[in-house]
Backbone bond lengths (Angstrom), bond angles and torsions (degrees), N, CA, C in turn:
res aa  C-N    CA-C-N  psi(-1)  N-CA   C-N-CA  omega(-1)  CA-C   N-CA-C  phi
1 X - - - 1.453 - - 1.532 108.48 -
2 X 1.027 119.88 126.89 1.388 141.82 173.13 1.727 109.91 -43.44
3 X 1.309 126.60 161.25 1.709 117.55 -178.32 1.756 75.12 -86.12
4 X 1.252 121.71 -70.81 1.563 115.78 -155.15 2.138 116.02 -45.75
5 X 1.582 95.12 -31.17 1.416 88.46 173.19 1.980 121.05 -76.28
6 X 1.190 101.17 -18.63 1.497 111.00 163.73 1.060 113.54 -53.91
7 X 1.574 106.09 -92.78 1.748 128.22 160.08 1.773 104.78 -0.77
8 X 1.500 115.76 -75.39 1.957 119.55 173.91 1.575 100.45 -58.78
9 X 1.052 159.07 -2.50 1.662 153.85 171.61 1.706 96.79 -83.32
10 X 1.403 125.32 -71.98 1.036 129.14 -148.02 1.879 87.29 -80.01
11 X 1.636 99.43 141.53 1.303 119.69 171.02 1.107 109.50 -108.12
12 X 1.767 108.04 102.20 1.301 144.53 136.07 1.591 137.75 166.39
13 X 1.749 89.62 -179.31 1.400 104.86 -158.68 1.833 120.62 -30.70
14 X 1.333 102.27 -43.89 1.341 105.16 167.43 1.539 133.40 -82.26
15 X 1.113 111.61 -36.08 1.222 122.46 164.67 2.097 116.27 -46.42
16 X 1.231 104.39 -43.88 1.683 114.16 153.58 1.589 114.79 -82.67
17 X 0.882 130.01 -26.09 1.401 114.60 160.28 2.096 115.07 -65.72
18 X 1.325 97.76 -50.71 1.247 95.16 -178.70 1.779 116.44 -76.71
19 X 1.192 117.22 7.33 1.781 120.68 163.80 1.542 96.84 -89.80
20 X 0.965 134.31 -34.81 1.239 143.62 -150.61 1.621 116.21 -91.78
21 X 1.571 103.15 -21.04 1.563 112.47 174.98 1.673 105.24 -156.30
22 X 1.310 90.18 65.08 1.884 120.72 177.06 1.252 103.23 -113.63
23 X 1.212 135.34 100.81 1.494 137.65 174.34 1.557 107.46 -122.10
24 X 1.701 125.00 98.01 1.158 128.16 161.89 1.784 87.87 82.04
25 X 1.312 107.82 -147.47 1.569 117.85 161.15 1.437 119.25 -70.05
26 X 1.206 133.71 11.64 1.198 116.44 179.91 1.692 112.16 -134.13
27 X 1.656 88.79 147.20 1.900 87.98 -163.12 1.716 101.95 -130.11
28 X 1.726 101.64 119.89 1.118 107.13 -165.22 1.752 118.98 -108.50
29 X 1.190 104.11 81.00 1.839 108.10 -167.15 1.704 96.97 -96.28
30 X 1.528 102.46 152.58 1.830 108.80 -175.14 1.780 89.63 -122.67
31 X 0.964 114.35 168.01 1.537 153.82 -170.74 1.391 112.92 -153.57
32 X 1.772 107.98 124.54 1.156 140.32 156.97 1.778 116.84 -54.10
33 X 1.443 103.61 -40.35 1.592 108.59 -164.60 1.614 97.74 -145.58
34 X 1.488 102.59 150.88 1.469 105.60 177.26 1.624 122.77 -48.23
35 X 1.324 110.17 -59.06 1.695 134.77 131.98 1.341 95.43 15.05
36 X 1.204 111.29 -82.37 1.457 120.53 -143.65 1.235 102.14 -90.34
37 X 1.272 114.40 -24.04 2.011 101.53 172.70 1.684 105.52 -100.32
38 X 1.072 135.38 10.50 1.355 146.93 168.62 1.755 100.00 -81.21
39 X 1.476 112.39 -49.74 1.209 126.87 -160.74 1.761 91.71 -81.59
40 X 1.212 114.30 -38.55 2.105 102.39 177.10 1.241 116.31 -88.11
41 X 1.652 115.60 -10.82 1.387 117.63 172.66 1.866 100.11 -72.40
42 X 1.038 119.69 -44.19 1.900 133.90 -179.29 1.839 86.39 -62.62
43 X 0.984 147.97 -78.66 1.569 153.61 -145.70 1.679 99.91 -88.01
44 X 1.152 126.51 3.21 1.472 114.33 154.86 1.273 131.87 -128.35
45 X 1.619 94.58 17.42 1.144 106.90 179.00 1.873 111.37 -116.96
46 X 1.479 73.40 -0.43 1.860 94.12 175.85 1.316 118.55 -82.11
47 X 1.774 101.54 -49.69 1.647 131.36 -171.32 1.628 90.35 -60.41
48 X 1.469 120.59 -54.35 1.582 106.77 -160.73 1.356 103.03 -97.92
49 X 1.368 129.64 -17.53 1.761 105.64 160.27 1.384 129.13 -62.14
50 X 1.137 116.59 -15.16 1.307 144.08 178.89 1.564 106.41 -60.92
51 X 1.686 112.70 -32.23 1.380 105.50 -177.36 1.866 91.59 -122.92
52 X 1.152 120.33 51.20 1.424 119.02 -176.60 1.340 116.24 49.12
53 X 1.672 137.08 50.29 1.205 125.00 172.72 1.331 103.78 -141.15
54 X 1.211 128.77 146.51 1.471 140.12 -161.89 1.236 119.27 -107.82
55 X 1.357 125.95 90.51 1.574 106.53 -166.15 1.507 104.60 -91.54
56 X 1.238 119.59 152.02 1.377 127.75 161.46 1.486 113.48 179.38
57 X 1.291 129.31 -170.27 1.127 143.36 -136.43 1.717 115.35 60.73
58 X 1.454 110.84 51.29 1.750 113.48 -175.17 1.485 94.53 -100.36
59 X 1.419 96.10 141.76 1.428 120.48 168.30 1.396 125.37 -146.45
60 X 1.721 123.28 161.21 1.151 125.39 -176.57 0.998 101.73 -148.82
61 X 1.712 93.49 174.11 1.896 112.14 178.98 1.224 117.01 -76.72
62 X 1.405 95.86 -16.58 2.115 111.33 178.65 1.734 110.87 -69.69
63 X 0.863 149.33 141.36 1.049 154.86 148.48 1.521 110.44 -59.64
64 X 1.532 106.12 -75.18 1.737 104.38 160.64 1.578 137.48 -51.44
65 X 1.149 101.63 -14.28 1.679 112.64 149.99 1.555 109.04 -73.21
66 X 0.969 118.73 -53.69 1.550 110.23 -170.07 1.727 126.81 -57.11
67 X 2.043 84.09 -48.94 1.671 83.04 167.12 1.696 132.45 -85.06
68 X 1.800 100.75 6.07 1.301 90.84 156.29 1.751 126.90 -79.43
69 X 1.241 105.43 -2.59 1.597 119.13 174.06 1.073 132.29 -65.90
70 X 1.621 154.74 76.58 1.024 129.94 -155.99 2.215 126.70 -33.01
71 X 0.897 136.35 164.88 1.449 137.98 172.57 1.117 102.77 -71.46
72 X 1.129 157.63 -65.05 1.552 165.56 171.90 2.153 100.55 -17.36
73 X 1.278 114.62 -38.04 1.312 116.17 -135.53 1.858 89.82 -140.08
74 X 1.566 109.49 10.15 1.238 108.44 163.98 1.703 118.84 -108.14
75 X 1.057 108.56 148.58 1.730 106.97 168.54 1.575 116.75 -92.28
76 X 1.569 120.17 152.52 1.618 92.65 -158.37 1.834 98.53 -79.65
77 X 1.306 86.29 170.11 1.874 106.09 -175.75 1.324 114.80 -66.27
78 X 1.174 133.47 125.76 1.824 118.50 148.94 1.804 81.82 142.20
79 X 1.698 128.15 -133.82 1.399 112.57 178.88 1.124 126.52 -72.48
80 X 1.274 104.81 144.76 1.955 108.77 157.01 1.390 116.23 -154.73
81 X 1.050 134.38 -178.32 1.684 140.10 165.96 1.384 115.88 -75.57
82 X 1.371 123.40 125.98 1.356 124.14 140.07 1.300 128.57 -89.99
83 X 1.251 130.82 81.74 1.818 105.87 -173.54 1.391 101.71 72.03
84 X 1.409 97.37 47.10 1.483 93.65 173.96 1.665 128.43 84.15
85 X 1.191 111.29 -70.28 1.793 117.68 152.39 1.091 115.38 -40.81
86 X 1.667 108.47 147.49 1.173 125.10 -148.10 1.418 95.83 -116.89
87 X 1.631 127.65 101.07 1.823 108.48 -155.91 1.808 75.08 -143.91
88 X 1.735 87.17 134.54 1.434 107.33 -162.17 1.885 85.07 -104.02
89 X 1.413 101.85 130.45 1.519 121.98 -174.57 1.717 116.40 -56.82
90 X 1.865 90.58 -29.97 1.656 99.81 -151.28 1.597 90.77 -85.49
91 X 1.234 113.30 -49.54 1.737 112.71 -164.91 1.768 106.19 -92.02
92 X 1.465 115.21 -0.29 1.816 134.62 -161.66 1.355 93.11 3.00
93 X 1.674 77.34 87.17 1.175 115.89 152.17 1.353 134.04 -131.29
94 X 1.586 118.14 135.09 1.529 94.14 178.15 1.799 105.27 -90.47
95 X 1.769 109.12 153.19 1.229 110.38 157.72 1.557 134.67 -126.43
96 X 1.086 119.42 158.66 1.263 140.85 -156.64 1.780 106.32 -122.47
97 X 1.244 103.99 117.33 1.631 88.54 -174.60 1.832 86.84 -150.98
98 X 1.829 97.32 141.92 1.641 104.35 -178.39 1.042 79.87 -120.55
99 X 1.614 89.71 169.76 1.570 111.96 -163.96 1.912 86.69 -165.26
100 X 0.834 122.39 85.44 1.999 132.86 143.11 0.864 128.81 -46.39
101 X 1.279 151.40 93.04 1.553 127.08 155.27 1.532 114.06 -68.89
102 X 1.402 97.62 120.41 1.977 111.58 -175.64 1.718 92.03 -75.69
103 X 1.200 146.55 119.55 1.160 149.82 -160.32 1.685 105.19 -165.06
104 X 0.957 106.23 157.25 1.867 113.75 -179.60 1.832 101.78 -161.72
105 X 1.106 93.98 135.55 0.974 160.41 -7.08 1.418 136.52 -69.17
106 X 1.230 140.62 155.67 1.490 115.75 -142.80 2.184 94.89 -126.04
107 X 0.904 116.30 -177.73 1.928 106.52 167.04 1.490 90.04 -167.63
108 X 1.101 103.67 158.23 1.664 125.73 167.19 1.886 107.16 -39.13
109 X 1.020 121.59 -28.99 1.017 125.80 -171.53 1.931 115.30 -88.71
110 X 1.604 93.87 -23.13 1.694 86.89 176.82 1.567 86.52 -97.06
111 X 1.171 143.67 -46.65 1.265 124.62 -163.46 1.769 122.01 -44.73
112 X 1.926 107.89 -32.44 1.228 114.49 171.66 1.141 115.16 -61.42
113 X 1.564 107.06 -58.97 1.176 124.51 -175.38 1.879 117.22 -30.16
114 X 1.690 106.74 -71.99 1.697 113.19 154.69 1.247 141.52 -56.04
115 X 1.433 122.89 2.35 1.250 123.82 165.95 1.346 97.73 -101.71
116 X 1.268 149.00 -49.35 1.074 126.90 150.53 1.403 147.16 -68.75
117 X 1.204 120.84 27.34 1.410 134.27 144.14 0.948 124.13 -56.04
118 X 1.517 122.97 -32.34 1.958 132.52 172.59 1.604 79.02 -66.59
119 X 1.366 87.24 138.06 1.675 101.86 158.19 1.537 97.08 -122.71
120 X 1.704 111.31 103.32 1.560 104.37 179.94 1.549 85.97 -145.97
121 X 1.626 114.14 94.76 1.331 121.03 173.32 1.560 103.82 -77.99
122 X 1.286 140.49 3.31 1.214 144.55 -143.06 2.028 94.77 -139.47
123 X 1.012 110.27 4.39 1.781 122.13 172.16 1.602 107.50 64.75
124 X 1.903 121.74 -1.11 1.414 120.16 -150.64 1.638 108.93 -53.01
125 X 1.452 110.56 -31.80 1.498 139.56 -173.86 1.386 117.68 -69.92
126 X 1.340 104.81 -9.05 1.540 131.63 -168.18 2.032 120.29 -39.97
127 X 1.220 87.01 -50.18 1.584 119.39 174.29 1.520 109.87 -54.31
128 X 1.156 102.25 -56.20 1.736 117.29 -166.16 1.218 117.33 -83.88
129 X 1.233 113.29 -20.13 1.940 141.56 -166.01 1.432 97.22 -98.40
130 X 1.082 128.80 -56.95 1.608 131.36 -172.00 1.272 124.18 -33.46
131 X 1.913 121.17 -53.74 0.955 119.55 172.71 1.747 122.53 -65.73
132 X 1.317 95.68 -18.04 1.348 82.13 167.89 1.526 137.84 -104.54
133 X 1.213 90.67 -8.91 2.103 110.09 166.75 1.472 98.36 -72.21
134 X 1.561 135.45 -42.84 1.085 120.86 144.29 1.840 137.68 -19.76
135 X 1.254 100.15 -72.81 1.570 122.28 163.37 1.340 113.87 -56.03
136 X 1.123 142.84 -12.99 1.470 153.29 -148.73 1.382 86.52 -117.45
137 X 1.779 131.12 -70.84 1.366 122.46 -179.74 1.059 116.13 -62.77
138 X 1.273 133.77 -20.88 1.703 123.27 153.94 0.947 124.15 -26.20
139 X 1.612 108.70 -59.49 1.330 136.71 -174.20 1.525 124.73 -42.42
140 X 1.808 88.38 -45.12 1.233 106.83 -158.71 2.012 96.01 -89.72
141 X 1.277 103.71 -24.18 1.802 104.46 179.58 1.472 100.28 -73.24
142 X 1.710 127.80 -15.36 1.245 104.10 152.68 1.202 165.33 -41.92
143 X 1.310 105.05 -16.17 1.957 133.77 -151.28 1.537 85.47 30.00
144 X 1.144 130.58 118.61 1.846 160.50 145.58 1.355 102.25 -114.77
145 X 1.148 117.69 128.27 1.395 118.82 136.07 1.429 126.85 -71.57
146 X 1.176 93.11 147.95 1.455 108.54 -170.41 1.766 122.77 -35.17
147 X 1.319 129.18 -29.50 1.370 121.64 167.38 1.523 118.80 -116.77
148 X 1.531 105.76 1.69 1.225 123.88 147.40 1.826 126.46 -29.27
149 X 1.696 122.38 106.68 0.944 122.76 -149.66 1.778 100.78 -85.67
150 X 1.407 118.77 133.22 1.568 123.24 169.59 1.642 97.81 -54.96
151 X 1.755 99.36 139.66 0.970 130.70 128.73 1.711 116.10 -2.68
152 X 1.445 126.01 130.18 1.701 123.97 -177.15 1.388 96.98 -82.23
153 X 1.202 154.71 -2.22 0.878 140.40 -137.52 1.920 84.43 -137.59
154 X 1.638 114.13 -39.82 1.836 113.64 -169.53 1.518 88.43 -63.08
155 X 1.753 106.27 -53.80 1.069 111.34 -168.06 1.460 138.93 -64.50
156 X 1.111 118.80 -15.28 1.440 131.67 153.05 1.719 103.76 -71.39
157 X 0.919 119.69 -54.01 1.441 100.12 164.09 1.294 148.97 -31.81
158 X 1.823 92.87 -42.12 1.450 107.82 -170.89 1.232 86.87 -61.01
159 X 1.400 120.18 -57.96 1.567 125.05 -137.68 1.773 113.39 -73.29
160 X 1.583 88.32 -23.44 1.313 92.34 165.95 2.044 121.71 -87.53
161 X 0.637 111.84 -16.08 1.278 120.68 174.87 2.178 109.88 -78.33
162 X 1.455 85.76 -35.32 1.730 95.88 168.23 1.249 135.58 -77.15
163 X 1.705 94.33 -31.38 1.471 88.76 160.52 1.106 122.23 -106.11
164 X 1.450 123.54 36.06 1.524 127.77 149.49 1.834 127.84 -73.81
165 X 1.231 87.06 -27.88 1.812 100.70 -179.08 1.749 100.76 -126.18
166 X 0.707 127.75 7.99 1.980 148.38 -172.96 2.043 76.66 -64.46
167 X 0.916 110.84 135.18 1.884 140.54 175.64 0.740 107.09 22.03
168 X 1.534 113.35 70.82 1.581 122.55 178.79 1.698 94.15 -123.14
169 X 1.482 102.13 145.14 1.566 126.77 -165.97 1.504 95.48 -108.29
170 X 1.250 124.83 119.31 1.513 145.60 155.04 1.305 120.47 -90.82
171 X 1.537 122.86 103.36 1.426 124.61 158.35 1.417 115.44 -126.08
172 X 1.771 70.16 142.58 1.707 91.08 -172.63 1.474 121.39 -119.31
173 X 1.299 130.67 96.59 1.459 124.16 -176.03 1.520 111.16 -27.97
174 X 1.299 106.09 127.40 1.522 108.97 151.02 1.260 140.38 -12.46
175 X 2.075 83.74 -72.43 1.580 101.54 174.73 1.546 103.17 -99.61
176 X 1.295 95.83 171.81 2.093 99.71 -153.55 1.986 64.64 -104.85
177 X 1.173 133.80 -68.21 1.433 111.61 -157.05 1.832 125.35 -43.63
178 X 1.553 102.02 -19.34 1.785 103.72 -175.27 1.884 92.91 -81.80
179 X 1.251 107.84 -6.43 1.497 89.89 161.60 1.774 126.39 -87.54
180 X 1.371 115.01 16.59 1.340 134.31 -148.53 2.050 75.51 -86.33
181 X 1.307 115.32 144.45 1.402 115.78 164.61 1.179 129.61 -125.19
182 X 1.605 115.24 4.33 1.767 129.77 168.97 1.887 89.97 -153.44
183 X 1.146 110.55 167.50 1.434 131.62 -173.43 1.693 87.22 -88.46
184 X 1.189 138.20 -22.35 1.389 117.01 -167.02 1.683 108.72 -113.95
185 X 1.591 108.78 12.96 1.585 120.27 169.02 1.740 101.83 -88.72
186 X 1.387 104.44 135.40 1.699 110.18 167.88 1.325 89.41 -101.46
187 X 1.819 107.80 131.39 1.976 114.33 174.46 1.586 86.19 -68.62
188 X 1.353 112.04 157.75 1.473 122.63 143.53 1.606 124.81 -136.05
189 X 0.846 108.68 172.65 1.788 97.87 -151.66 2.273 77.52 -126.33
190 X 1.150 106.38 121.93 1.250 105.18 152.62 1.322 129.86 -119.63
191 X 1.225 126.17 142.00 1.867 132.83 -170.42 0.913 107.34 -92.23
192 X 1.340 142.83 158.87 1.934 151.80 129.86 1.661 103.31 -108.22
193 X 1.451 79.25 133.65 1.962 84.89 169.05 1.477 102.04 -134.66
194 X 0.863 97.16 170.23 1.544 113.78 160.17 1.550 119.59 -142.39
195 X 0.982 125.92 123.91 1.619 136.64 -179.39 1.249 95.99 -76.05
């Protein structure tokens, strides 16, 4: 039996919350009140011992959430991954951090390679990344083969364009309101997509 076909058997509130924000190994439920995430940390740790599985490594932005947790069944405090992102518990925050190697000679193949080294499924990097996903389809309107060396001229570019945003730290509040900077600003959150 599947965890998710379990999870739909058992009737309740958490048990559908936790099918509902199950990604891979990691299970991401929020709380209004200490109470209340004390009380789903106790009920999901019930639901899956119940079928012999042990959950833990839980953590929060609460401090008093945490030390109501036993130590056995906490992950330690300060960074870790969510889904990949790197969101530090103490300041909840997520971070974003590039890292370039300025290097020459350069080929179609490292340029991919370093723009996707940001792991920012969440676009936070967006700003700093652009000019060079820009520079990258250049690359690519070249026809290069893949270890095919750039142009002295792309490639001084790249490197200059890399070390413009080259080990720069991105944080992003959690919550979009602690980015609020006077009581009489409304935050607004704007998207770009492309289909």
């Amino acid at each position: 039996m599947s965890i998710l076909t379990y999870l739909h058997s058992v009737e309740s509130q958490i048990s559908k919350e936790i099918s509902k924000n199950l990604y891979v190994d990691n299970i991401l439920l929020q709380a209004d009140t200490v109470e209340e995430a004390v009380k789903k940390y106790h009920e999901s740790k019930q639901i899956f011992a119940s079928i012999g599985m042990n959950l833990r490594e839980y953590i929060s932005n609460s401090t008093m959430v945490n030390a109501s947790i036993p130590e056995k069944d906490l992950a330690p405090a300060g960074l870790m991954k969510v889904l990949g992102v790197h969101f530090d518990t103490n300041s909840d925050e997520f971070i974003i951090k590039t890292a370039f190697p300025l290097k020459a000679p350069l080929t179609k193949k490292d340029v991919v390679s370093q723009i996707n080294s940001v792991y920012d499924p969440l676009g936070f990097a967006g700003p700093l990344t652009i000019k060079l996903k820009c520079l990258m389809r250049e690359v690519y309107d070249m026809k290069l083969d893949w270890k095919d060396q750039l142009p002295e001229k792309t490639a001084q570019q790249w490197i200059k364009t890399c070390s413009e945003s080259n080990n720069a730290t991105i944080k992003v509040p959690r919550l979009m309101e602690k980015m609020q900077t006077s009581t009489t600003e409304t935050p607004s959150l704007w998207v770009f997509s492309d289909a």
